[in-house]
C-alpha positions as CSV (number, residue, x, y, z in Angstrom):
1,X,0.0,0.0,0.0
2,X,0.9,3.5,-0.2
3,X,1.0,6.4,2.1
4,X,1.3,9.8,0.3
5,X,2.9,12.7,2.0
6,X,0.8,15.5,1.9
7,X,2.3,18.6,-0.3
8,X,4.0,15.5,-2.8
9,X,3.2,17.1,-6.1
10,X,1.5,14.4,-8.2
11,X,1.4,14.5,-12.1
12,X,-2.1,14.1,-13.6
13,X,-2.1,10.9,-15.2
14,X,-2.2,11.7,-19.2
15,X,-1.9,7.9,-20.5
16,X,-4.5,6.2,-18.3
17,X,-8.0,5.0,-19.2
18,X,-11.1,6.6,-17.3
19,X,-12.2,4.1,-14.9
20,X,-16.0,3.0,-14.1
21,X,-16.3,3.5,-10.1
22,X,-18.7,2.3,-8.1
23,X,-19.0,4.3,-5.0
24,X,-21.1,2.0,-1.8
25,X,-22.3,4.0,1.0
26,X,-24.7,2.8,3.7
27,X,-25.5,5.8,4.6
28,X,-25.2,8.8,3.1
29,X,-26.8,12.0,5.6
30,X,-26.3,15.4,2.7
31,X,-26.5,17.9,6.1
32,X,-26.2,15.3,9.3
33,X,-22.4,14.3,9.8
34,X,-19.3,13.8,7.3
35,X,-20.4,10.7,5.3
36,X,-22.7,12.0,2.6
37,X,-20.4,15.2,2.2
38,X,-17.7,12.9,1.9
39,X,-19.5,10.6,-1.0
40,X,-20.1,14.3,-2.5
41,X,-16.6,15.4,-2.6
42,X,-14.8,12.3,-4.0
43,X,-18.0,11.4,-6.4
44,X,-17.2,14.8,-8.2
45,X,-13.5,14.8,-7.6
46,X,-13.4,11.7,-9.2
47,X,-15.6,13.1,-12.1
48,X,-13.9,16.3,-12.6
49,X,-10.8,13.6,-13.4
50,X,-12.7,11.9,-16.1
51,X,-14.3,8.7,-14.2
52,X,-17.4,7.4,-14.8
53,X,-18.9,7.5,-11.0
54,X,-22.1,5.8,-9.6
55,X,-23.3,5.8,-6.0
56,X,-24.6,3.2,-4.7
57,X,-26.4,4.4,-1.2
58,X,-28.7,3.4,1.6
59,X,-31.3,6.4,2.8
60,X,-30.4,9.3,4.0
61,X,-29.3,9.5,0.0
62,X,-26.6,12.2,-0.9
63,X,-27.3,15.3,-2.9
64,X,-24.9,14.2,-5.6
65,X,-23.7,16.1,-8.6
66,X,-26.6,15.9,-11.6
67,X,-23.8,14.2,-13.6
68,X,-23.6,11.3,-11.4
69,X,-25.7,8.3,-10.9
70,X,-27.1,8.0,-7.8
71,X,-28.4,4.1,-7.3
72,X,-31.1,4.0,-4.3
73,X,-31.1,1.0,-2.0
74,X,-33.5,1.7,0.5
75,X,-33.7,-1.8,2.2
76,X,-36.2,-1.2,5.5
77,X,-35.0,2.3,6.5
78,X,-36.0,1.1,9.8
79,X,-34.3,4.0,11.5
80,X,-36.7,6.7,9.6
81,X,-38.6,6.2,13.5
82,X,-38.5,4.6,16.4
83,X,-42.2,3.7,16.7
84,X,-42.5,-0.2,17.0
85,X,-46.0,0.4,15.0
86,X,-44.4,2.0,12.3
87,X,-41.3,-0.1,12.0
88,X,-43.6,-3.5,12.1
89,X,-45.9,-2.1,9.0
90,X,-42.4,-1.0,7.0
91,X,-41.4,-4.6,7.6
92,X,-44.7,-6.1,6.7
93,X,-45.3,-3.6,3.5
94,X,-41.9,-4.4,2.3
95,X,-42.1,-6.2,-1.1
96,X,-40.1,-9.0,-1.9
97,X,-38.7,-9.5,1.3
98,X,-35.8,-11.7,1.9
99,X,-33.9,-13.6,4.7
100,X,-31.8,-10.0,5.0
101,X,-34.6,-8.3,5.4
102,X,-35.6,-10.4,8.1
103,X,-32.3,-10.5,10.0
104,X,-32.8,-6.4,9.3
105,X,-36.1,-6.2,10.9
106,X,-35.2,-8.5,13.6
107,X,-32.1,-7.0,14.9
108,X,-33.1,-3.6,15.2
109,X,-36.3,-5.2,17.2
110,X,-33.6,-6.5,19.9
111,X,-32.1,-2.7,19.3
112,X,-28.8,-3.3,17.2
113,X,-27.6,-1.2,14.2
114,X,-27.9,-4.0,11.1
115,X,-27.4,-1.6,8.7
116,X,-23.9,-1.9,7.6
117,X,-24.4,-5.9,6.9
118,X,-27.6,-5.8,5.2
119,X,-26.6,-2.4,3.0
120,X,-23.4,-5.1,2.6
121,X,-25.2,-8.1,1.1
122,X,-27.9,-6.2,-0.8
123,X,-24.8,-4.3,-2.7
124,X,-22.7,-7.8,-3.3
125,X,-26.1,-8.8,-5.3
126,X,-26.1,-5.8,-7.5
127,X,-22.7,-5.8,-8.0
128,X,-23.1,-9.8,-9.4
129,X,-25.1,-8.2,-11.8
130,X,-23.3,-5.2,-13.2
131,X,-19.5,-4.8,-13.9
132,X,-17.4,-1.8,-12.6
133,X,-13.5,-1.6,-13.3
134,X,-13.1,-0.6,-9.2
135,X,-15.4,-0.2,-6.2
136,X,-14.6,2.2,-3.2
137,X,-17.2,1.4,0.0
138,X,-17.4,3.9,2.4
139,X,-17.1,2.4,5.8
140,X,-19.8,-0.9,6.0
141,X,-16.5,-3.3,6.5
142,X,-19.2,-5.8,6.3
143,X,-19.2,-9.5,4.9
144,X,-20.0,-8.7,2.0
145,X,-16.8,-7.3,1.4
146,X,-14.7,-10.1,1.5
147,X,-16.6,-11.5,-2.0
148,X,-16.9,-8.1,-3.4
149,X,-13.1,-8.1,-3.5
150,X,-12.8,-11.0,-5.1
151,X,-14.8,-10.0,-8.1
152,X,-13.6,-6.5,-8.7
153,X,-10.7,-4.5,-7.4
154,X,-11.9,-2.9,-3.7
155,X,-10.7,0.2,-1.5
156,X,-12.4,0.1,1.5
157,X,-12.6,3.5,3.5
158,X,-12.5,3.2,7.3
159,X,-12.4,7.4,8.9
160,X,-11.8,6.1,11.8
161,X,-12.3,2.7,13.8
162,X,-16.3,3.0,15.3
163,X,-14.8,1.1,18.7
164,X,-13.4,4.7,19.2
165,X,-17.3,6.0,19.8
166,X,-18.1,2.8,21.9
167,X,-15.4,3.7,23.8
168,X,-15.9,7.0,24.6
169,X,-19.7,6.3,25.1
170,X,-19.2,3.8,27.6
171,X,-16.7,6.1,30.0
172,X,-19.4,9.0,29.8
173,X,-21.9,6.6,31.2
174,X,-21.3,3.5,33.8
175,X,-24.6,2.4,34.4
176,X,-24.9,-1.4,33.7
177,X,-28.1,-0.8,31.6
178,X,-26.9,2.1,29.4
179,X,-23.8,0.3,29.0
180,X,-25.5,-3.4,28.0
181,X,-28.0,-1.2,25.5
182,X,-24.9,0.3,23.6
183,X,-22.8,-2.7,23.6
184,X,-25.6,-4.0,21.9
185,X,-26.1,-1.5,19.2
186,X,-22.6,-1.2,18.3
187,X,-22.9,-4.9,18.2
188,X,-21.9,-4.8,14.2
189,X,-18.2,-4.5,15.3
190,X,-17.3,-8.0,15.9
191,X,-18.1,-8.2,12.2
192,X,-16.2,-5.3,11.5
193,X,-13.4,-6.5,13.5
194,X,-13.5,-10.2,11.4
195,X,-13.7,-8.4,7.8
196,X,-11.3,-5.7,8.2
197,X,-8.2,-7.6,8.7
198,X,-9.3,-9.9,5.5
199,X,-9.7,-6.4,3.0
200,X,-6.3,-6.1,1.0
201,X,-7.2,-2.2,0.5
202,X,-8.0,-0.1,3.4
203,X,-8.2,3.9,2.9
204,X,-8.1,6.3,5.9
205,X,-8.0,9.5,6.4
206,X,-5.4,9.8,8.6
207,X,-2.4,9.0,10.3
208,X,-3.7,9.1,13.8
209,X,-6.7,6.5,12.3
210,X,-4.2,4.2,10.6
211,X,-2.9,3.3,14.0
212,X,-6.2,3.1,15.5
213,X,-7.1,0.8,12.6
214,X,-4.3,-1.5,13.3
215,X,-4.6,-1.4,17.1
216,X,-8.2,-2.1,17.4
217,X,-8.9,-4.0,14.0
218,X,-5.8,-5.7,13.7
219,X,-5.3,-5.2,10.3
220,X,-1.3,-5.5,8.3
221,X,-0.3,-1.7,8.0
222,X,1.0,-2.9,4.8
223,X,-2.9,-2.8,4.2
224,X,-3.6,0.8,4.7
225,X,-3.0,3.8,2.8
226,X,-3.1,7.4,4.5
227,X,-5.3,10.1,1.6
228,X,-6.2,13.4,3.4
229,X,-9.8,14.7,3.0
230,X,-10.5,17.5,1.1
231,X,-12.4,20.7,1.6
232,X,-13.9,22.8,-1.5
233,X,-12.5,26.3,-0.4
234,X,-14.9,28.1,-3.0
235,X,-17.5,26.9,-0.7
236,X,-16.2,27.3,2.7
237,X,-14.4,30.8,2.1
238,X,-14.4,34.0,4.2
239,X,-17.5,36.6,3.3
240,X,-16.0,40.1,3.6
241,X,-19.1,41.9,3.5
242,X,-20.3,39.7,6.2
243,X,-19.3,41.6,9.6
244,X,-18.4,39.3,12.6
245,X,-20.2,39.4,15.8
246,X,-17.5,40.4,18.5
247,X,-17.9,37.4,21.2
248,X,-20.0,35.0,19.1
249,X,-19.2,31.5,18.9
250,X,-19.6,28.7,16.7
251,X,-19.1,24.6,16.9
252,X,-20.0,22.1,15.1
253,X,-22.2,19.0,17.2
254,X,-24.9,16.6,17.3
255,X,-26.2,16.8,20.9
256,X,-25.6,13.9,23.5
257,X,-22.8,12.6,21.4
258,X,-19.7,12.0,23.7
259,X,-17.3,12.1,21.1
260,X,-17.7,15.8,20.1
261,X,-17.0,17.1,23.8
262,X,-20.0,19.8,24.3
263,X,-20.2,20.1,27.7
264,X,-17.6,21.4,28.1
265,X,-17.5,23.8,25.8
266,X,-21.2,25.1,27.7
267,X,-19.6,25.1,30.9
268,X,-16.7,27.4,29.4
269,X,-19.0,29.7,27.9
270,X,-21.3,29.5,31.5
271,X,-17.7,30.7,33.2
272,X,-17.3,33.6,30.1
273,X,-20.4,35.3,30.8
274,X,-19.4,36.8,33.6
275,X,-17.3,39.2,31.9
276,X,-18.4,38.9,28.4
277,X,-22.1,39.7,28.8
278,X,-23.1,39.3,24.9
279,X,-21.4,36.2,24.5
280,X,-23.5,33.4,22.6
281,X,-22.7,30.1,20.6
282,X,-24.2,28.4,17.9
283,X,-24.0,24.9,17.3
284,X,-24.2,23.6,14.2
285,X,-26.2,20.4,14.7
286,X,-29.4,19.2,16.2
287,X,-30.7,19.5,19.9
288,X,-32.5,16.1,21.3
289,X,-35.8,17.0,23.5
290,X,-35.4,16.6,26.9
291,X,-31.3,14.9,26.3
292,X,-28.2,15.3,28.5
293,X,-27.6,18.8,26.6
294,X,-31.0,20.3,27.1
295,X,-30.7,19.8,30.4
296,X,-27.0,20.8,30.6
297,X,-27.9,23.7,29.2
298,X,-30.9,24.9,32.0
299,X,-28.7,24.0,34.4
300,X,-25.7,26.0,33.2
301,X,-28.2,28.8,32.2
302,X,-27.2,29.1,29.0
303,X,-31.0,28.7,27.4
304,X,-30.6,32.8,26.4
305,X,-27.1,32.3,24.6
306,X,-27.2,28.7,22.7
307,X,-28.7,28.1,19.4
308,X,-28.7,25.0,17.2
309,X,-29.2,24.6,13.5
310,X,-29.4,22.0,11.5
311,X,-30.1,20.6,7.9
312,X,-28.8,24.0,6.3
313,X,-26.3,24.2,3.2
314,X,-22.7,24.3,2.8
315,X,-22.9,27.7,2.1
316,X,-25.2,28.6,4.9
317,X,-22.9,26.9,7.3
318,X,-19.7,29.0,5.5
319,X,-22.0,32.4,6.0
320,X,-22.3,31.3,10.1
321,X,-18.4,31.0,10.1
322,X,-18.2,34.4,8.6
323,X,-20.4,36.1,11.2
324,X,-18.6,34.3,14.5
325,X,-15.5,35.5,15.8
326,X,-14.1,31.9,17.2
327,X,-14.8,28.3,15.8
328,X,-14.6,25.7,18.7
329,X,-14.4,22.1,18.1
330,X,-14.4,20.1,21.4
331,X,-14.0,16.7,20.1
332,X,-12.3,14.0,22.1
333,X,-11.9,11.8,19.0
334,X,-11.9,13.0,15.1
335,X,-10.4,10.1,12.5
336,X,-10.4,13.0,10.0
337,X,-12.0,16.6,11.6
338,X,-14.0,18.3,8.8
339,X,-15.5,21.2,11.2
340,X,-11.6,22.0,11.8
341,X,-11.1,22.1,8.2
342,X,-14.4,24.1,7.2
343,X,-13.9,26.3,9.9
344,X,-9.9,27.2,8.6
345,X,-11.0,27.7,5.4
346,X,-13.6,30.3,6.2
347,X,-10.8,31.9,7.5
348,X,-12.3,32.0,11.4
349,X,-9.9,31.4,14.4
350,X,-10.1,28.0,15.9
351,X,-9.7,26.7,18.9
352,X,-9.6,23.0,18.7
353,X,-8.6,19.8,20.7
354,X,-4.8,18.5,20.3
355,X,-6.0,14.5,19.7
356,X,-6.2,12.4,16.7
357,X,-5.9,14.2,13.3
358,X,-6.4,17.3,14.5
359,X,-2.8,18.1,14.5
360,X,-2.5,16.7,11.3
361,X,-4.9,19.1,9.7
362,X,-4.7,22.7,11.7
363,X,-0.4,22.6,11.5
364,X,0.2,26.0,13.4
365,X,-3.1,27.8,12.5
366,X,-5.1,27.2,15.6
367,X,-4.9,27.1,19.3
368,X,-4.5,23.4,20.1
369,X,-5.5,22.5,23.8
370,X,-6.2,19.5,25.9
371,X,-9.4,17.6,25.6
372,X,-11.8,17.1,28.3
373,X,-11.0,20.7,29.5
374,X,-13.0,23.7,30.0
375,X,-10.7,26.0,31.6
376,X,-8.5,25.3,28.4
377,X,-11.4,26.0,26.2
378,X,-12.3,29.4,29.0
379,X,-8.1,30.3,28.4
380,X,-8.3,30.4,24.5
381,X,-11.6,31.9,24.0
382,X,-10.8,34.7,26.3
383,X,-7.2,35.5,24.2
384,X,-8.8,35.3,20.8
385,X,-11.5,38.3,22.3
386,X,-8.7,40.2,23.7
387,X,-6.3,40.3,20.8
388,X,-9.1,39.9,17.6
389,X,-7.0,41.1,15.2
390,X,-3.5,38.8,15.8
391,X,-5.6,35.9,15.9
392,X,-7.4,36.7,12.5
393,X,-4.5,36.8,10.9
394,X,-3.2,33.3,12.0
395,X,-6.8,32.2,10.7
396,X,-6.3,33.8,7.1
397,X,-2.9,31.7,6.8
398,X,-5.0,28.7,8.3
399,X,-6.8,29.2,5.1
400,X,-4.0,29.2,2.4
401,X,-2.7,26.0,4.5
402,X,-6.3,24.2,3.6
403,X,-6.0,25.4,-0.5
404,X,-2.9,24.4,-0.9
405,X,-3.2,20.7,1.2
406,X,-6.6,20.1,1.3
407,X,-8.2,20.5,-1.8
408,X,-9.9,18.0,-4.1
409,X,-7.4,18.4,-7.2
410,X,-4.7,17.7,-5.1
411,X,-6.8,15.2,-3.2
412,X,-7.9,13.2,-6.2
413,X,-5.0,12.8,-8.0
414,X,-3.7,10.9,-5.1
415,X,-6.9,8.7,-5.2
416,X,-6.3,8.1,-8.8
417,X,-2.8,6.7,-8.3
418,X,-4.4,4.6,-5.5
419,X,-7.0,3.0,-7.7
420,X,-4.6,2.3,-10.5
421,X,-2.1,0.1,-8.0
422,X,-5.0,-1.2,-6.9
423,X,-6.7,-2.7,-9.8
424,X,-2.9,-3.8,-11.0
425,X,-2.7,-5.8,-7.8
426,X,-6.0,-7.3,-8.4
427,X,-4.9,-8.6,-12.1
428,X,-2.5,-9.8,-10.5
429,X,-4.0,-12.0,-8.2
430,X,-6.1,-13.2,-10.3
431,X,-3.9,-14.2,-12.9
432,X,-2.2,-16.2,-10.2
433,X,-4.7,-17.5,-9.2
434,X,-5.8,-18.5,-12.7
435,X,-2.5,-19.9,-13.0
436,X,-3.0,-22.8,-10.0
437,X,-5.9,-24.6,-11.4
């Protein structure tokens, strides 16, 4: 495998056929999350090259570029509620059900996740049926996998190893049933675990996830390549005639997840407003009625100064940067950070936590601090109000650092030499194999 030092300049390949890709997705969220962003990005990137790109994708589907096929598998979409009534008369309704959709049905009923296997076997049976010179899955590491790569060259992309959430979930909460209920939903990675160390092609985003990959998947680093993510700077870009607000805030969260390190974030900003009156934070991401946050929130008396949003555009998120005057991103695990990245190429100062790839990404254009640690987030906050002006220009180099490293040009032009060693390993194999019988 390869791993690609970021800033390598890359020649675009002038002698190489355009490939047909196939790109899997279980999921694929346009608004909740990096997964459908992602499948946007690389879907055009690899267009914009000259590939001919289908997505294959479970619900939520992707908001995909019209020049790309998008393939809907929309097996139960179980997770569309949590009403047993409603779930029973999907399963019921469902045509042509099968022993997968079954298992589906059936799993989530004793409150697991089935989604990655299922979305796995229902894409192996399409793919039987239709022939694609390389296929990239994003994340499922289910069964299914091991056969796909057997027919047709496979890169599978792992962000970041999901025992990192279980982890984290399980120290924020000790109670035997909480803990039980989550070890059961996250139940898909002993699968995970089993298929990953069988896949000849892993892809992840980082360096910080490659280790994590091999530590808790067990998988050959000779199987894993490091490729950056990308940002699209014309999208995430500074709006000059969009004034800041002096001690406004922004972050990027879903509510009640461990992993992106919220509270304490609210219980710096409860600290701040005794001497900055005005200050406020948005969070980028959706509130959960009556969850951990809400009531963090009531009890931190914050209800006056924090606002979420969700399910807006790129470019709406990009104008939200360019009215705050400090991006925070809390996170106690990130396998490839895109709020760090959005939030450096809008150009706003960042404060952000010094674990995983966030180093990897911010280089010396943010203010790295411990996680877990509210004074630290208190500390930064209060230096980027007091001295506005130094810290916006660290923040406009912070962008010129994403153009030039993170972008999708530079990006996919070191997929492309990826998928071409790739699909030259797989003839190779199989001629070999050819060759025994």
């Amino acid at each position: 495998m390869i791993n690609i030092t970021p800033g390598l300049h890359i020649p675009t390949p002038r002698n190489l056929k355009s490939l047909k890709i196939l790109i899997l997705s279980y999921r694929s969220a346009p608004f909740g999350g990096g997964q459908g962003i992602y499948v946007k990005d690389l879907s055009k990137s690899l267009m914009d090259l000259g590939h001919d790109v289908t997505v294959f994708s479970g619900p939520p589907y992707p908001q995909l570029d019209n020049k790309i096929k998008l393939i809907q598998s929309p097996g139960l979409n179980l997770f569309e509620t949590f009403d047993f009534k409603d779930r029973f008369f999907k399963f019921i309704n469902y045509k042509n059900k099968t022993i997968t959709d079954l298992y589906e049905f059936l799993s989530v009923l004793f409150g697991g996740f089935p989604e990655m296997r299922t979305f796995g076997a229902r894409a192996k049976k399409y793919i039987l049926k239709n022939q694609y010179d390389l296929v990239i899955d994003n994340q499922s590491v289910s069964y299914g996998m091991e056969y796909i790569q057997i027919l047709t060259p496979l890169i599978e992309v792992i962000h970041h190893p999901i025992t990192m959430d279980l982890k984290h979930e399980l120290e924020t909460n000790t109670n035997l049933i909480y803990s039980l209920s989550r070890r059961r939903w996250y139940s898909f990675l002993r699968m995970q675990k089993k298929v990953a160390p069988l896949l000849q092609n892993i892809l992840t985003p980082s360096y910080s996830s490659k280790k994590d990959i091999i530590n808790d998947f067990h998988v050959e680093p000779k199987n894993i390549s490091v490729i950056h993510n990308a940002i699209d700077s014309n999208i995430f870009r500074p709006y000059p005639e969009i004034e800041r607000i002096p001690h406004r805030l922004i972050t990027t969260a879903s509510a009640d997840v461990p992993l992106k390190g919220l509270d304490f974030t609210l219980h710096a900003i409860a600290a701040l407003a005794k001497d900055f009156d005005d200050i406020e934070l948005l969070v980028i991401g959706s509130s959960r009625e009556g969850g951990h946050t809400e009531r963090l929130i009531k009890k931190l008396n914050l209800n006056e100064r924090v606002t979420f949003k969700t399910g807006i555009t790129k470019d709406e998120i990009a104008q939200e940067y360019a009215r705050s005057s400090v991006a925070i991103v809390s996170s106690l695990y990130e396998g490839f950070g895109y709020p760090v990245a959005e939030a450096m190429s809008c150009s706003t100062p960042l404060i952000a936590t010094d674990v995983a790839s966030i180093p990897e990404i911010t280089d010396d254009y943010a203010i790295l601090i411990p996680p877990k640690n509210s004074v630290a987030i208190n500390d930064s906050i209060r230096k980027i109000f007091l001295k506005p002006n130094l810290y916006n220009e660290i923040a406009d180099r912070g962008r010129q650092h994403i153009k030039t490293k993170f972008n999708w040009l530079f990006i996919g032009k070191q997929y492309e030499e990826l998928m071409y060693k790739v699909i030259k390993n797989h003839k190779t194999i199989i001629k070999g194999n050819n060759a025994n019988f």
